[in-house]
C-alpha positions in Angstrom: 0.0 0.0 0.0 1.5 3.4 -0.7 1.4 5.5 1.5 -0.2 9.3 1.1 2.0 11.6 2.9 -0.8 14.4 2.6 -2.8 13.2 5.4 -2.2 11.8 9.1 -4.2 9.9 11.6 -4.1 10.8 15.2 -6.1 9.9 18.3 -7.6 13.0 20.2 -8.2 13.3 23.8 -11.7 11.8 23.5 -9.9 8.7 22.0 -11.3 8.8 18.8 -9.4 8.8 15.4 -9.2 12.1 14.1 -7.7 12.6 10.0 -5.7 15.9 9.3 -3.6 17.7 6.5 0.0 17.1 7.4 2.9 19.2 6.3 3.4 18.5 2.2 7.0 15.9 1.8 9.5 18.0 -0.4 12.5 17.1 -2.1 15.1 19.6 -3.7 16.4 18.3 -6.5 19.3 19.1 -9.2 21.2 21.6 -7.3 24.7 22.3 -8.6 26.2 22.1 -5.2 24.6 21.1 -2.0 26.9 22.3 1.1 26.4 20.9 4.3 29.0 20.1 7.1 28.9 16.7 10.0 30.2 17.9 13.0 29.6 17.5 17.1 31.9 20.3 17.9 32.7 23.9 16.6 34.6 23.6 13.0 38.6 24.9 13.9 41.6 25.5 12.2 41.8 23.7 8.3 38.3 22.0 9.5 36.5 25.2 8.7 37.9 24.7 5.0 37.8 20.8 4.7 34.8 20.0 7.1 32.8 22.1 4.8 30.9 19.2 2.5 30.1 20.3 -1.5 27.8 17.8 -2.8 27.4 18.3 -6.9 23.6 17.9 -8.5 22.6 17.3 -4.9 19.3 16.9 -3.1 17.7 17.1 0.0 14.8 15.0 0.8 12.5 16.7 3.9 9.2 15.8 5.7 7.0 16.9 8.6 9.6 19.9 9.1 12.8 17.5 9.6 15.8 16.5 6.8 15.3 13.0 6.3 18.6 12.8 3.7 20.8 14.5 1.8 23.3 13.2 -1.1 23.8 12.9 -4.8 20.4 13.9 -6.3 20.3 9.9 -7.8 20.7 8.4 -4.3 18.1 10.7 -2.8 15.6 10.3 -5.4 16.0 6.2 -5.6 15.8 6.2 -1.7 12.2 8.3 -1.8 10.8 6.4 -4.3 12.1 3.1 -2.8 10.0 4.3 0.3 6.8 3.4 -1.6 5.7 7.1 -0.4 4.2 9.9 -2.7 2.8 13.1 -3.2 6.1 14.8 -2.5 6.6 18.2 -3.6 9.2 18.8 -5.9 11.2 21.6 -6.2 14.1 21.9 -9.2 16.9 24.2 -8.3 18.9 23.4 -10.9 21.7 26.4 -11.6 21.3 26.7 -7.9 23.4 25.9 -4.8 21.7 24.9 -1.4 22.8 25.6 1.9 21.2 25.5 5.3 19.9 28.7 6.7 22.1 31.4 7.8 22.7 31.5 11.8 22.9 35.5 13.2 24.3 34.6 16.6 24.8 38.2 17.9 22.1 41.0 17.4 20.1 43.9 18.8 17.1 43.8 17.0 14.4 45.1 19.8 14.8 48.6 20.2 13.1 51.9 19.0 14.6 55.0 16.9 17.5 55.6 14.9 20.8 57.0 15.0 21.1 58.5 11.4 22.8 61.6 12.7 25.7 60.0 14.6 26.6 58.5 11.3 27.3 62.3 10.0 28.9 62.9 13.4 31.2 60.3 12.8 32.3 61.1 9.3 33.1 64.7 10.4 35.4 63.0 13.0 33.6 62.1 16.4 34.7 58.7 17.8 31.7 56.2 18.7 33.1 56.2 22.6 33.0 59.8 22.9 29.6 60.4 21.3 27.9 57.6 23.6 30.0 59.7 27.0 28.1 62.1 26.0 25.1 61.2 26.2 24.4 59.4 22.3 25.1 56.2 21.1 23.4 53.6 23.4 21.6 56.1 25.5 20.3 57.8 22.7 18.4 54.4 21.8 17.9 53.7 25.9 15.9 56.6 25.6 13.7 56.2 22.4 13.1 52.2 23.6 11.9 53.2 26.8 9.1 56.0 25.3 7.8 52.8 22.7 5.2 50.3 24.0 5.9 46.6 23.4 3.6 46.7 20.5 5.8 49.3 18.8 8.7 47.5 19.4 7.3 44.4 18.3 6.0 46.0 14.7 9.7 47.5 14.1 11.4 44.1 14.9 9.1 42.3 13.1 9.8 44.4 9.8 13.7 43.8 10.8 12.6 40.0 11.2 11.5 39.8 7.6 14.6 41.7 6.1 16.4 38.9 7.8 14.6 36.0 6.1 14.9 37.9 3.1 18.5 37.6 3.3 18.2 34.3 4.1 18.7 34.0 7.8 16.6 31.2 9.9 17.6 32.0 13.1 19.3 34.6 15.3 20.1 35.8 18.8 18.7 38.8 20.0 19.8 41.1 23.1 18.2 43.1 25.4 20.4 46.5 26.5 18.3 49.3 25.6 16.3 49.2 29.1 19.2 49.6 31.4 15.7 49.3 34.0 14.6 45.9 35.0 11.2 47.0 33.4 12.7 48.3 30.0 15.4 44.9 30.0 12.2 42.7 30.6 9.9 45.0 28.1 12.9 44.1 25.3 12.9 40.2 26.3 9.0 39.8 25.9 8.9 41.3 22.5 11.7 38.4 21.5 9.3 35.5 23.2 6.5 37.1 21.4 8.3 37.3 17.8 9.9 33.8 18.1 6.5 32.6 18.8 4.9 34.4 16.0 7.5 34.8 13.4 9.5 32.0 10.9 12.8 32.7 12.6 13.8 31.1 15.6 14.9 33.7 18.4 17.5 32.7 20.9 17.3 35.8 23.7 20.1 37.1 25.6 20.1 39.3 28.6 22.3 42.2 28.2 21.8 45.0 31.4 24.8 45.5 31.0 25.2 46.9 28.1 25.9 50.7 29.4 26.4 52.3 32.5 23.0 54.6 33.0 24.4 58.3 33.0 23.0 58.7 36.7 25.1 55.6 38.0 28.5 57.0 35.8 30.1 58.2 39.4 28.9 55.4 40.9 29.1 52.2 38.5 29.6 49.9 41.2 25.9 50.7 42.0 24.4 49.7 39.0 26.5 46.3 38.9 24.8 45.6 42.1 21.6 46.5 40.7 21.8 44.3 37.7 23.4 41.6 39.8 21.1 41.5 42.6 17.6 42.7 41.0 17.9 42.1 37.5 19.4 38.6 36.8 16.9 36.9 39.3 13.8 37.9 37.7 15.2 37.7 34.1 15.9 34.0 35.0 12.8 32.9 36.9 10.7 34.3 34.0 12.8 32.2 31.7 13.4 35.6 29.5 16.6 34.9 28.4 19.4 31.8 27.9 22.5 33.9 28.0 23.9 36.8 29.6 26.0 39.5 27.9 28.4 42.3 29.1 29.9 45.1 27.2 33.6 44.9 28.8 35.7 47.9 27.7 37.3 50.6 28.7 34.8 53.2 30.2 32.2 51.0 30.7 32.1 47.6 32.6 36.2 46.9 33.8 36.3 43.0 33.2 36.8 42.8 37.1 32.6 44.0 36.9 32.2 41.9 33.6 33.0 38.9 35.6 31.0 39.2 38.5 28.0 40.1 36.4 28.8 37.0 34.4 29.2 34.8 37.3 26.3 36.0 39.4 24.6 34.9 35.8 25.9 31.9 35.7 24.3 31.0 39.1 20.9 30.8 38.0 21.5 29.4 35.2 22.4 32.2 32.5 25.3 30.7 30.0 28.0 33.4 29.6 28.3 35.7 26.7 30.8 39.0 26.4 31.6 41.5 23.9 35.2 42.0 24.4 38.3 43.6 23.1 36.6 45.9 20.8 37.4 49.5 21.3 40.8 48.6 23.3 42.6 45.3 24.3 40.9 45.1 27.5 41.4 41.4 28.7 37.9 40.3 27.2 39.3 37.5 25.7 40.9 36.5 28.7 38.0 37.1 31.0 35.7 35.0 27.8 38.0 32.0 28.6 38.1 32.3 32.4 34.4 32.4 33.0 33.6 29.6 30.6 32.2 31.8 28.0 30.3 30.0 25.2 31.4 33.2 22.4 33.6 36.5 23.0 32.5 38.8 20.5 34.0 41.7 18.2 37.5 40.7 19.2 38.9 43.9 16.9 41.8 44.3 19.6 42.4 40.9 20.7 45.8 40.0 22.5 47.7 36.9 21.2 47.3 35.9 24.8 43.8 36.4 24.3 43.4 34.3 21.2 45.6 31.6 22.8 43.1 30.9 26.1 39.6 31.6 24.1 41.3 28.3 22.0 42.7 26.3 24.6 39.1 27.0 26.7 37.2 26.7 23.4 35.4 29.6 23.3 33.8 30.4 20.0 34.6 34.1 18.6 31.9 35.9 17.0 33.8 38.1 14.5 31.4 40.8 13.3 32.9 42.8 10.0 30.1 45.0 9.2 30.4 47.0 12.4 34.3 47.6 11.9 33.4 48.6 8.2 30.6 51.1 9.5 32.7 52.5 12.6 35.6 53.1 9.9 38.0 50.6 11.9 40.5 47.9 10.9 38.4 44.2 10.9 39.1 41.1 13.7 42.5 39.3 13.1 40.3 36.3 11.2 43.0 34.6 10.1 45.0 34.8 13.1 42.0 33.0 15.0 41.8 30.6 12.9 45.4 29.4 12.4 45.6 29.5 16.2 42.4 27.3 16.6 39.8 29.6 17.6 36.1 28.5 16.5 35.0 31.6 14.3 31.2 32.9 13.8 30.2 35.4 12.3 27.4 37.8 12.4 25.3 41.1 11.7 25.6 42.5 15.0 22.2 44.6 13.7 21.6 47.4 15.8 20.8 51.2 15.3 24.5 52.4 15.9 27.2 50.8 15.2 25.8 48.1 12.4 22.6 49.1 10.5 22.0 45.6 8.2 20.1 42.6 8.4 22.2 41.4 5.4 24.3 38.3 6.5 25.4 38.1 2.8 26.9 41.1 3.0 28.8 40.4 6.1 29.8 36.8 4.6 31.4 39.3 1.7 33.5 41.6 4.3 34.6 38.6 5.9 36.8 37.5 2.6 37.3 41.0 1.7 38.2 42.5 5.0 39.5 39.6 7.4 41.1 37.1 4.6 38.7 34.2 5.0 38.0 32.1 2.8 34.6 31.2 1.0 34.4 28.0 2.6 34.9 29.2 5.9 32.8 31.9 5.7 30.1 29.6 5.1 31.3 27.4 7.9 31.3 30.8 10.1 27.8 31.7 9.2 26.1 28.3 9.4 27.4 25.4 11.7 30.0 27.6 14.5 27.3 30.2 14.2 24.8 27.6 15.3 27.3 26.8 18.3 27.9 29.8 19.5 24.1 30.0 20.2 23.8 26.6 21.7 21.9 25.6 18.5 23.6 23.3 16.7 22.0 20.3 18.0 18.5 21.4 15.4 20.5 23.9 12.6 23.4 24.9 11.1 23.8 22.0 8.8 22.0 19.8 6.2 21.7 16.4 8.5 19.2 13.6 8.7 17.1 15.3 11.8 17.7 18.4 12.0 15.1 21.0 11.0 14.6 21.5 7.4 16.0 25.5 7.3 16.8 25.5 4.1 18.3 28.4 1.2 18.2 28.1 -2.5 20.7 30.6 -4.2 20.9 32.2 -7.4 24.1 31.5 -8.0 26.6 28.8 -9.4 28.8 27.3 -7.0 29.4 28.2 -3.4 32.8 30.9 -4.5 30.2 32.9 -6.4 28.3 33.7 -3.4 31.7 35.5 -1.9 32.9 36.8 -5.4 29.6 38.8 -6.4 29.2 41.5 -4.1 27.2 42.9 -2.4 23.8 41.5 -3.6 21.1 39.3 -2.2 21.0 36.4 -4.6 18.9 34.6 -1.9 16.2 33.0 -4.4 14.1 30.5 -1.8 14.0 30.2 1.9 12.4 27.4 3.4 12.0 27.2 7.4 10.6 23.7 8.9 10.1 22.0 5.6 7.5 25.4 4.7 8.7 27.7 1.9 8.7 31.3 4.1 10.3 33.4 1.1 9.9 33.4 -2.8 11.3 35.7 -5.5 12.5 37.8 -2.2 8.8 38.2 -1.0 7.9 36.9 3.0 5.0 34.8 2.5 1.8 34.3 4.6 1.7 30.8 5.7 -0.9 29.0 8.2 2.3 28.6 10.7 2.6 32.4 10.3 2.0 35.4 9.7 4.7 37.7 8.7 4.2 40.9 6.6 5.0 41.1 2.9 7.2 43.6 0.8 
């Protein structure tokens, strides 16, 4: 009997038998290059090059929202129809490559406003530090987040949410930071749980209080280390708002003797550290990352060999993040350095109002070969599988496997070098997010599982 993979049986609470439309089987066919990677720990060193799998005229077979094979296009094909199951959808991507959807493991999606005129302020001269000392930069956005409702929030993320898909990104971190109040941190952390239940993309929260020092606390910062410590962390975690917690250690903010507490105290209930370190100055992030047990240090712009040596030895993953240091004018991360030296490499949007306006992981995928030396291959390693790990994700995404969510992209283009080599342009063509097809021809679609807005 063959079987009709349209429809399901299952037995309701009454006990009786109740027939419904499942999820439609699909099966990518014909693609010039399927890239996928098999790995139980972050890719390191030549692994991020040679653990990166090309498949030629691949396929990927999926149903009820899980990969149930990838390979050669033949093998895939004979295996479904040896199944004795129909009713399949096909989908020919022939001239296309497939890879699985794009991680974002560092953003700061939820906030309100925009910071436009510190970009002018900047190119007449102003340093980032120096305008947010004054008053700008974070606070500026502190401000504007803390005047918007949740609702407002949630409409603006949303419409970054979408961009993101667009660009072919299935799922992605997001930090609070713009409350710098317990309400305002929690406000930022519902709208995340909110979009993650409503929108395609998976949302991983972090909690990041400390993000800035609150110009009333700048005389007394120990104050407001207490504050986050003792009031802020304990009712982030029993709400179950966040899975991380993130610092901003640098020089005239949080010293990494306050990082680590903050991180610590986190830890205790239950918060897995994160830190942005080493980005304005060498400030012993890096050091303070491997110490703690961080699972990613992040920016890494002024990393210290010493640095780099005990994030590898303690296997911390660095998130390297090349559109900021292209939009704040700065030399990129020491890539290559990382790497030879075995440090795990991610890489990511870092999306936020001041520092890194884009949702375009393509483009940042470009800056990494152009600015930081990677290569193609790694690149896609950094934006897919270590990506996933730095999240804690890579159990469900990051790669093409047999049981792991179908988060699939479909490309425009003819072989994974292509991606790297024209730049600058989204040739994201299909985006399909548990097994559903969420974007065609670059438009978010309405689907029954969702309902995202269309452009």
């Amino acid at each position: 009997m063959v079987e009709d993979l349209r429809y399901r049986t299952i037995i309701d609470k009454d006990g009786k038998e109740v027939v419904y439309m499942a999820q439609q089987a699909m099966i990518i066919r014909h693609a010039k290059q399927v890239l996928t990677s098999q790995t139980k720990v972050p890719l390191t060193g030549n692994e991020m090059e040679d653990g990166l799998l090309v498949i030629e005229n691949g396929a990927v077979w999926i149903e009820e929202g899980r990969i149930v094979m990838v390979g050669p296009d033949t093998d895939v094909w004979n295996a479904y129809e040896a199944s004795g199951k129909n009713g399949a959808k096909v989908i020919d991507a022939s001239n296309q490559i497939v890879t699985p959807g794009l991680v974002d493991p560092h953003t700061h999606i939820v906030f309100a406003g925009s910071r436009e005129e510190e970009f002018e302020m900047r190119l007449q001269g102003a340093a980032y530090m120096d305008i947010m000392n004054a008053g700008g930069g974070i606070h500026s956005t502190t401000r504007s987040t803390a005047a918007a409702t949740e609702a407002e929030l949630e409409t603006a993320a949303r419409e970054r949410l979408d961009e993101f898909l667009r660009h072919g990104v299935t799922t992605i971190e997001a930090k609070s930071g713009y409350g710098l109040t317990l309400e305002n941190e929690r406000k930022q952390l519902r709208v995340a749980k909110t979009l993650d239940e409503s929108h395609p993309i998976d949302i991983v929260s972090t909690f990041m209080g400390a993000h800035a020092i609150p110009l009333e606390y700048k005389e007394n910062t120990d104050e407001f280390v207490r504050i986050i410590i003792e009031e802020m962390i304990p009712v982030v975690a029993k709400e179950g708002l966040a899975v991380f917690n993130d610092v901003f250690c640098e020089k005239g903010v949080f010293t990494p003797e306050q990082s680590k507490r903050i991180l610590e105290a986190g830890k205790q209930y239950g918060l897995v550290p994160k830190i942005h370190a080493d980005e304005i100055v060498s400030y012993g992030g890096a050091e303070l990352a491997a110490e703690v047990g961080a699972i990613s240090a992040d920016h890494l712009l002024q990393i210290s060999d010493e640095g780099i040596e005990q994030m590898a030895k303690a296997g911390v993953i660095g998130v390297l993040l090349p559109a900021t240091a292209f939009f704040l004018m700065e030399p990129a991360a020491k890539a290559r350095k990382m790497i030879e030296r075995g440090v795990a490499v991610a890489l990511s949007t870092d999306r936020n109002p001041g520092s890194s306006p884009t949702e375009s992981m393509p483009f940042v995928m470009n800056l990494a070969c152009l600015t930081m030396g990677m290569t193609p291959k790694e690149v896609i390693s950094a934006a897919t599988i270590n990506a996933a790990f730095a999240i804690g994700q890579a159990e469900d995404v990051g790669s093409l496997e047999a049981g792991k969510k179908a988060d699939v992209i479909l490309w425009n283009a003819p072989n994974y070098t292509y991606l790297q080599y024209h730049v600058g342009v989204n040739m994201v063509d299909t985006v399909i997010k548990n097994g559903e097809i969420v974007v065609g021809n670059r438009i978010v679609i309405q689907t029954e599982s969702f309902t995202v807005s269309e452009k």
